[in-house]
LOTOR-52913 format. One record per residue (C-alpha): z, y, x; residue number from 0; residue in one letter. Coordinates in Angstrom, 3 decimals. Layout:
BEGIN
<atom <Z,Y,X>,NUM,"A">
...
***
This chain:
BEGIN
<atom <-3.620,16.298,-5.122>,0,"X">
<atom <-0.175,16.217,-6.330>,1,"X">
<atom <-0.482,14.503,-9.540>,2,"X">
<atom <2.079,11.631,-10.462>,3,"X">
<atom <-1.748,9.534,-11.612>,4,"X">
<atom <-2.677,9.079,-7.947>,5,"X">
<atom <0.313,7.200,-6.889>,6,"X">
<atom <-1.179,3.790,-5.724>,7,"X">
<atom <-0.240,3.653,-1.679>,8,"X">
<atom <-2.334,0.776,-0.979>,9,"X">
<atom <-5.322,2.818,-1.545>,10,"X">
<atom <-6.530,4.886,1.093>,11,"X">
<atom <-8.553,7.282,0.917>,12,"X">
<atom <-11.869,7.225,3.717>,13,"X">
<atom <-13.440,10.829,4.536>,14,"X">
<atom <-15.630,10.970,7.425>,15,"X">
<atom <-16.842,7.945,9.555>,16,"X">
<atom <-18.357,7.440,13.129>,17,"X">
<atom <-20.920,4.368,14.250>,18,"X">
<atom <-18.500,2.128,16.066>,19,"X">
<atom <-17.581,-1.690,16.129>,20,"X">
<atom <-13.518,-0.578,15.026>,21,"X">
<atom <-13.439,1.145,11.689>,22,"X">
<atom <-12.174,4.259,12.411>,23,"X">
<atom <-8.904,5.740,10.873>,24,"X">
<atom <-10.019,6.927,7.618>,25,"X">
<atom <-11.492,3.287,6.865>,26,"X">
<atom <-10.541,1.956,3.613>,27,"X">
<atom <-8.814,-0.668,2.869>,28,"X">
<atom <-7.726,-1.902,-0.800>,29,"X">
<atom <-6.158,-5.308,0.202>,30,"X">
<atom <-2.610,-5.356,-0.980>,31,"X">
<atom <-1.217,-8.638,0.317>,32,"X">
<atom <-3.280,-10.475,3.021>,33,"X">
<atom <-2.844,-12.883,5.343>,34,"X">
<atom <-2.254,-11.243,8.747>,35,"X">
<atom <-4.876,-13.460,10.277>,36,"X">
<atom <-8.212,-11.196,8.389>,37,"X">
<atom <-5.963,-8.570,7.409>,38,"X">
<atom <-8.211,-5.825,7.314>,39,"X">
<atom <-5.113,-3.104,7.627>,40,"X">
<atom <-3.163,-5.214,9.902>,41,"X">
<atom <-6.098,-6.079,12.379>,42,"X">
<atom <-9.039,-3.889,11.595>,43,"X">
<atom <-11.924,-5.809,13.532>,44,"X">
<atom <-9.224,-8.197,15.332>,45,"X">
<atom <-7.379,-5.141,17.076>,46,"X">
<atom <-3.995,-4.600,15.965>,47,"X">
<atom <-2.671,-2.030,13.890>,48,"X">
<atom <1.097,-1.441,15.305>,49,"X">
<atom <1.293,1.289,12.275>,50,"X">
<atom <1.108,-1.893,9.772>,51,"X">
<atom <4.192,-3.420,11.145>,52,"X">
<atom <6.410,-0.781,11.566>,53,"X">
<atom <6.092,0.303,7.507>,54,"X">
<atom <6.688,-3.531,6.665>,55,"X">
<atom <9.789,-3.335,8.791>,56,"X">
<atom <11.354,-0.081,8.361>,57,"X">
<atom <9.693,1.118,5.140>,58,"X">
<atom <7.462,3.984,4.209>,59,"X">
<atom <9.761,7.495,4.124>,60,"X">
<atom <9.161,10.821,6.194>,61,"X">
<atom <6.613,10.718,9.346>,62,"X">
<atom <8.393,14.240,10.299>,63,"X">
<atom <12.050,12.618,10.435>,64,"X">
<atom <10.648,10.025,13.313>,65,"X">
<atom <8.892,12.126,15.312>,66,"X">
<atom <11.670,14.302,16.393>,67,"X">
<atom <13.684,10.974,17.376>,68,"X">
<atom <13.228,10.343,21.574>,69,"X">
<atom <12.354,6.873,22.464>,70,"X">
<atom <16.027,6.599,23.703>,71,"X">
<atom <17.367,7.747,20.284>,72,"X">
<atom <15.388,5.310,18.192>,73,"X">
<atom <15.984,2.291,20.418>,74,"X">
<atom <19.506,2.654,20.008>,75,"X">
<atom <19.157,2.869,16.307>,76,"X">
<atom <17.075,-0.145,16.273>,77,"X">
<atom <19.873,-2.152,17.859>,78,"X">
<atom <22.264,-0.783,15.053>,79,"X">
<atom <19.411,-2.435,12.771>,80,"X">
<atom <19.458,-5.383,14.186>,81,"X">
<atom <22.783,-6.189,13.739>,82,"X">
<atom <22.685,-5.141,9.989>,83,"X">
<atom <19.717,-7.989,9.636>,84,"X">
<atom <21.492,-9.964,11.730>,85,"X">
<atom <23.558,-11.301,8.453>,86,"X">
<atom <25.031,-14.454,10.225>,87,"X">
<atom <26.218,-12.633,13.615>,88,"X">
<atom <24.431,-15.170,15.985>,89,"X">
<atom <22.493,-12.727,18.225>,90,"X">
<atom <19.537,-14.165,17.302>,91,"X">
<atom <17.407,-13.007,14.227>,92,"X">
<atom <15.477,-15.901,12.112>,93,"X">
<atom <12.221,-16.097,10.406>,94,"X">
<atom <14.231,-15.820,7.120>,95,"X">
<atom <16.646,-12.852,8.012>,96,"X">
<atom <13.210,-11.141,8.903>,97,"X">
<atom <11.744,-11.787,5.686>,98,"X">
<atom <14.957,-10.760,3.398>,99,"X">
<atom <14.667,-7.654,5.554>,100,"X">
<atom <11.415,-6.592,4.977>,101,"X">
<atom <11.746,-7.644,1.662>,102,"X">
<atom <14.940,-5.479,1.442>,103,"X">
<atom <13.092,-2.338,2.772>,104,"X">
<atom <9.784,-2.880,0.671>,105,"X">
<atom <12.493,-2.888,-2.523>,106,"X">
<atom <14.401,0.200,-1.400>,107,"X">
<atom <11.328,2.117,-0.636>,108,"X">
<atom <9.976,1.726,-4.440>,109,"X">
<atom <13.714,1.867,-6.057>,110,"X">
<atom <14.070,5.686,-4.097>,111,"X">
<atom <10.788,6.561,-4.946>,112,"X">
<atom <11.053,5.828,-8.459>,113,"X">
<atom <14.452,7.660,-8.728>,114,"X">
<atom <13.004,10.864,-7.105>,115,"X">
<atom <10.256,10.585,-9.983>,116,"X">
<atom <12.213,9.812,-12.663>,117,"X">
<atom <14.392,12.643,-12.175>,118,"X">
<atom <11.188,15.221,-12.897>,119,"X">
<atom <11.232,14.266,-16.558>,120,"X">
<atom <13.554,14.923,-19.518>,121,"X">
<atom <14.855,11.603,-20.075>,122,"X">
<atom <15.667,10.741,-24.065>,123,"X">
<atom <19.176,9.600,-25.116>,124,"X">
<atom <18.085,5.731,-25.162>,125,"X">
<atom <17.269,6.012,-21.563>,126,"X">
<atom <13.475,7.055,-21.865>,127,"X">
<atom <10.849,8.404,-21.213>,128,"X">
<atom <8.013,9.056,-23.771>,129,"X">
<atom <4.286,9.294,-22.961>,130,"X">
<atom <4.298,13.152,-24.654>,131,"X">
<atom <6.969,14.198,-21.860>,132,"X">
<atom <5.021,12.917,-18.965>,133,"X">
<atom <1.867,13.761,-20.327>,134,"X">
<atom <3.565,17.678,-20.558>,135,"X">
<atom <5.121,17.475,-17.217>,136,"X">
<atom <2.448,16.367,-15.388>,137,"X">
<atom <-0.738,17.811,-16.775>,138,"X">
<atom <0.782,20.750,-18.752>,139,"X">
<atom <-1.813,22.827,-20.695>,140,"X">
<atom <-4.876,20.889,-18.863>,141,"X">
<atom <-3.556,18.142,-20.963>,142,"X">
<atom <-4.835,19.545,-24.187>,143,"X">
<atom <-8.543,18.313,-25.179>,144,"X">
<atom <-10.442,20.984,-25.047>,145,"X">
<atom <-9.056,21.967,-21.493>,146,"X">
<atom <-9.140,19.105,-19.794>,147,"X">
<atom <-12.269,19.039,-18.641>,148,"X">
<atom <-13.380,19.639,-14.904>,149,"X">
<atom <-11.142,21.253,-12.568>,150,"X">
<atom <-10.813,21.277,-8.376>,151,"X">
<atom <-13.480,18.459,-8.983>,152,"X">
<atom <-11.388,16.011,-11.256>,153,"X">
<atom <-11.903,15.030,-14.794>,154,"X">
<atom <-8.520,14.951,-16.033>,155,"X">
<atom <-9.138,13.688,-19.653>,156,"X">
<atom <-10.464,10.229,-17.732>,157,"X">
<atom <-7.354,10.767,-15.173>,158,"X">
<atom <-5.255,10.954,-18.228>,159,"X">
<atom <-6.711,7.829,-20.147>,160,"X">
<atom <-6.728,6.072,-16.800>,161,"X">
<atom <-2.813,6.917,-16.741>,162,"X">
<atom <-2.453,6.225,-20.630>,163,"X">
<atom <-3.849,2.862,-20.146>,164,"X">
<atom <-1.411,2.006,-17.073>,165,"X">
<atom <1.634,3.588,-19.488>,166,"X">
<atom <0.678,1.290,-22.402>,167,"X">
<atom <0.860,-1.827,-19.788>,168,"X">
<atom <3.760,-0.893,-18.495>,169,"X">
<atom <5.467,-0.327,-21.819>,170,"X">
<atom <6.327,-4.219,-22.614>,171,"X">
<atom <8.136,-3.791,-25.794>,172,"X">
<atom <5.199,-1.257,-27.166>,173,"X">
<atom <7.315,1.139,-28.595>,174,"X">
<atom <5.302,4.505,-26.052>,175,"X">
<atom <8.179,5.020,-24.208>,176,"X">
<atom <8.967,3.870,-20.815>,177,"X">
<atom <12.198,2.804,-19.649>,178,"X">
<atom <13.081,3.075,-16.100>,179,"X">
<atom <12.356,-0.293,-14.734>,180,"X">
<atom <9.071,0.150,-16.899>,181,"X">
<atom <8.553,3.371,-15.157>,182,"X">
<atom <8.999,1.619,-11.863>,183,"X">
<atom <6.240,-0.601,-12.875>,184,"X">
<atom <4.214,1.967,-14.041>,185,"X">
<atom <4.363,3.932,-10.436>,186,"X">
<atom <4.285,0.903,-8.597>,187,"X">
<atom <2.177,-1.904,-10.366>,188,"X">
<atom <1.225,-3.638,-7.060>,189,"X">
<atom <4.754,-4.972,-7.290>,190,"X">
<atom <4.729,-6.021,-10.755>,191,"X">
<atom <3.055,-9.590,-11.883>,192,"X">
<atom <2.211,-8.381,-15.579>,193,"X">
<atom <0.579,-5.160,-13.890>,194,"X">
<atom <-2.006,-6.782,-11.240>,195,"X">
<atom <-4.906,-6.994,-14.090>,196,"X">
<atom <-4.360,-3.078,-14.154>,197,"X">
<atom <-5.038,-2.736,-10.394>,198,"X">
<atom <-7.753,-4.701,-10.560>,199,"X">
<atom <-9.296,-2.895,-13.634>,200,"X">
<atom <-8.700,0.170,-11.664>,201,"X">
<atom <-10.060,-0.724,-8.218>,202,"X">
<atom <-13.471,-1.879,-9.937>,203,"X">
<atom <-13.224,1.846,-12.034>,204,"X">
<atom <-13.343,3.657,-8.618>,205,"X">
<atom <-16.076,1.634,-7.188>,206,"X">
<atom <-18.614,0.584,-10.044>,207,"X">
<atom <-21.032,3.156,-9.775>,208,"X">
<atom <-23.172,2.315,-12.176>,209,"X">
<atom <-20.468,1.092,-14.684>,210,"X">
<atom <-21.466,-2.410,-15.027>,211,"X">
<atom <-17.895,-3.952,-14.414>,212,"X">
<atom <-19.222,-5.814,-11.652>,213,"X">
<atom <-19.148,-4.946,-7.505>,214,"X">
<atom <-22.281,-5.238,-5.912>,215,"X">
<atom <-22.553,-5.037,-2.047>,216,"X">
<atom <-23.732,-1.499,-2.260>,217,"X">
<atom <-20.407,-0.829,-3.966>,218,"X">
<atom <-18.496,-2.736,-1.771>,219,"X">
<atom <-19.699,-0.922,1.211>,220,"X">
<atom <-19.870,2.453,0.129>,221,"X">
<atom <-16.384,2.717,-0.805>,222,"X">
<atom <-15.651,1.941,2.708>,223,"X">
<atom <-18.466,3.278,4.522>,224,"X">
<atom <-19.901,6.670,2.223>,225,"X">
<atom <-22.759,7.818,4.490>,226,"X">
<atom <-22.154,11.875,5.026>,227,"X">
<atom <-24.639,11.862,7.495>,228,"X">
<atom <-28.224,11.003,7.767>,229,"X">
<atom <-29.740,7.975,5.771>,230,"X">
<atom <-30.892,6.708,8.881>,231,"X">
<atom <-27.339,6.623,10.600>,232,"X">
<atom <-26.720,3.402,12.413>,233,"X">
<atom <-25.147,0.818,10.533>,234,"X">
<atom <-21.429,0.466,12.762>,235,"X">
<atom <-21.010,-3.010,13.649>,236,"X">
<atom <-17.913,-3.362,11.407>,237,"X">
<atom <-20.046,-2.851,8.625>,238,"X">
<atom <-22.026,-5.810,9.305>,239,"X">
<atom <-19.080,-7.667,9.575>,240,"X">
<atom <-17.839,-6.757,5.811>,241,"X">
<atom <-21.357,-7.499,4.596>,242,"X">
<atom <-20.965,-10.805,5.683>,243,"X">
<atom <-17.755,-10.907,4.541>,244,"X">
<atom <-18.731,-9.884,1.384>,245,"X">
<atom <-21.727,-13.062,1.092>,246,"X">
<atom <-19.292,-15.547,2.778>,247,"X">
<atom <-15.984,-14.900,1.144>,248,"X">
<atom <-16.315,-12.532,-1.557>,249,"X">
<atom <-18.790,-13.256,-3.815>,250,"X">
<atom <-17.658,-16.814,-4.701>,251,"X">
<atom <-20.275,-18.010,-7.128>,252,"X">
<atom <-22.718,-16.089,-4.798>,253,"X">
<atom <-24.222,-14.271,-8.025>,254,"X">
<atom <-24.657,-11.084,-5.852>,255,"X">
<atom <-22.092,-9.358,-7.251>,256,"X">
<atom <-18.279,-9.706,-7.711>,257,"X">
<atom <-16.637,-10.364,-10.782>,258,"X">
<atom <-13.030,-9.039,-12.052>,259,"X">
<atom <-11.583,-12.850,-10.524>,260,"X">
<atom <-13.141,-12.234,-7.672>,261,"X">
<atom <-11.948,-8.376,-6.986>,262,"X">
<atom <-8.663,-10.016,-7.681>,263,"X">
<atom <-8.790,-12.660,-4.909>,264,"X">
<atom <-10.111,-10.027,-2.434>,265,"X">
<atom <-7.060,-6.921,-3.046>,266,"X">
<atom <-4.468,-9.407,-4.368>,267,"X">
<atom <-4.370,-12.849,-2.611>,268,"X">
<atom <-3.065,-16.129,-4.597>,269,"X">
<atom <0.270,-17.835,-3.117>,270,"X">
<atom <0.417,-15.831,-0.284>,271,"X">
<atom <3.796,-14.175,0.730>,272,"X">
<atom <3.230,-11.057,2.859>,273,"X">
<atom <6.949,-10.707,4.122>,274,"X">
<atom <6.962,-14.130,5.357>,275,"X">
<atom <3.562,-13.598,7.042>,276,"X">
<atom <5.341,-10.652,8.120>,277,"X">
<atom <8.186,-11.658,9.806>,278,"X">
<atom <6.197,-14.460,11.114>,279,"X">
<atom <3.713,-11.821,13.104>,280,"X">
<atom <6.812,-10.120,14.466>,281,"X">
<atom <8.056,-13.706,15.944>,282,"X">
<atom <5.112,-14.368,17.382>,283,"X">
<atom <4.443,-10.794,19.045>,284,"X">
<atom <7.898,-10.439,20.422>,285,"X">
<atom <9.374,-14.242,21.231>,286,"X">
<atom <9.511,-13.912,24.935>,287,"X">
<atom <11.115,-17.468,25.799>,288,"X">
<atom <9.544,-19.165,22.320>,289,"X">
<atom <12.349,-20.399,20.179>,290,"X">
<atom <11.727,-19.005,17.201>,291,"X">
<atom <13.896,-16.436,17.140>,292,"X">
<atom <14.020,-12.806,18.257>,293,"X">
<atom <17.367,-11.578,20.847>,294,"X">
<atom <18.085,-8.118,20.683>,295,"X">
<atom <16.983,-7.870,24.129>,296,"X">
<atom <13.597,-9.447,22.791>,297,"X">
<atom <13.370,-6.730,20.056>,298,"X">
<atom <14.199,-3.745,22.115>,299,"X">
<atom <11.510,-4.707,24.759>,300,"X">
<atom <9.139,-4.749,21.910>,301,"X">
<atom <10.073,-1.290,20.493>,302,"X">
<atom <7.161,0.052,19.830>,303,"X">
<atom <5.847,-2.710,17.810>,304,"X">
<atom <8.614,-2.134,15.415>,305,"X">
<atom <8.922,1.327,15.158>,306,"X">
<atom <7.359,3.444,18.384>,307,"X">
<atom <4.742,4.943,16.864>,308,"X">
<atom <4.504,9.321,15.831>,309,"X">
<atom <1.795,8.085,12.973>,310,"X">
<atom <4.518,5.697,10.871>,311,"X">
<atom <6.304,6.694,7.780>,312,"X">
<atom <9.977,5.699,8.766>,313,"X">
<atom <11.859,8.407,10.464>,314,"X">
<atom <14.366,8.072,7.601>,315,"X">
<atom <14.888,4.656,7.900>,316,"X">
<atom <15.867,5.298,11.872>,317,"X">
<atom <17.406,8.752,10.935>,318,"X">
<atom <19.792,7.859,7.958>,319,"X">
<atom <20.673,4.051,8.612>,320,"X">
<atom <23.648,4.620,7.208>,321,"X">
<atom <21.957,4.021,4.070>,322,"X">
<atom <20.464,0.352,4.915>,323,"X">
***
């Protein structure tokens, strides 16, 4: 679906599954910043995800531009990266040039993503955009009442209040129009602090079945695990693993169910810095002779935990470094 509404990367959507102890690739994962240690992206049952490291450190652009690079091609455009995070010129990349990186890529990713959006709408003379022209633009006549009913299987009157109620949160001097570092939030509100109660509002809307505002296990697991098959389908080990996830770690008052605070500690950690944990991960995985630091010899021989992989998003990145 092309709609601006469905916009939230972190959320991935799961379609068919198989019984097997690693959740397979359409598992779901709503976690936006984890620790890499139970990150359940990063490491889906303790294997790791190579794809998770090479969006952190090149960013998330165009699949199609990577794989026509040969491996030859993007090493040697990897060592032009390295010396552009390189900032002090020792030959040796630190923890915290890591960590300004990825945090430089994450930032350029939204910051080009919100330009190309913000160009599709008539922007007022104060620099604006009101709720009526995206509203227009993105739902056009489906946006009227009476036709916004069912269509292709979506209720876009809901999708529409859904988006209204993101737009009004977004809009932080309340006057329905959104300026463009509002509209940045508005498309990206994982990165926003005064936008995390939305995400959490919205992850419970997709999984509350029965509209009680609470997650109960059978929520928890379905949105991961929706049985297409037979009732009596074996349970994948992985499953069992989030189920006890769910009773150890979860549910913190152990209630059954959890609770808007508790959603929030599962999909958006407290204190935790994902870059750092980032760059940290990419230290570990790729410090031959242990000092911390990563050569560019260290980094090349590690390619493909940086960027060799035909299922990443960052053929741009490699493609255009001019840019960086």
């Amino acid at each position: 679906m092309s709609l601006e509404t469905v916009m939230l990367l972190f959320l991935m959507l799961g379609s068919s599954f198989k019984c097997s102890v690693i959740p397979p690739p359409e598992y779901k994962t709503r976690i936006l910043d984890k620790p890499l240690s139970i990150d359940e992206e990063h490491f889906p049952n303790k294997l790791h995800n190579k794809d998770f490291d090479h969006e952190a450190f090149l960013g998330k652009d165009n699949a199609e531009e990577f794989d026509q690079l040969s491996a030859e091609e993007s090493r040697n455009r990897l060592g032009i990266l390295y010396a552009k995070i390189d900032k002090d010129g020792s030959n040796l990349l630190t923890e915290d040039e890591l960590a300004e990186w990825i945090q430089y890529v994450q930032a350029r990713y939204i910051r080009l993503d919100s330009d190309r959006h913000w160009t599709n709408y008539k922007v007022a003379e104060n620099g604006s955009i009101s709720w009526e022209t995206y509203k227009e633009r993105t739902y056009g006549h489906i946006g009227d009442e009476e036709n916004a009913k069912e269509g292709r299987g979506y209720n876009y009157h809901d999708m529409m209040k859904r988006d209204f109620r993101r737009w009004s949160k977004a809009d932080q001097n309340n006057d329905g129009s959104l300026t463009k570092d509002e509209f940045t939030d508005f498309l990206h509100p994982e990165e926003s602090k005064h936008m995390k109660d939305i995400i959490v509002d919205e992850t419970i809307e997709d999984m509350d079945k029965n509209k009680d505002g609470v997650l109960s296990l059978e929520e928890y697991i379905s949105d991961m695990w929706p049985r297409q098959g037979s009732e009596n389908e074996e349970e994948p080990e992985w499953v069992k693993i989030e189920k006890e996830q769910f009773y150890s770690y979860r549910d913190q008052d152990k209630d059954g169910v959890m609770n808007p605070k508790e959603v929030k500690d599962w999909i958006i950690p407290p204190d935790y810095d994902h870059t750092r944990a980032e760059a940290k991960h990419l230290i570990y995985n790729a410090d031959v002779n242990k000092d911390e630091m990563l050569s560019k010899e260290e980094v090349l021989d590690k390619h493909d935990l940086f960027v060799g992989s035909q299922a990443t998003d960052f053929g741009q990145a490699l493609r255009q470094h001019d840019e960086f």
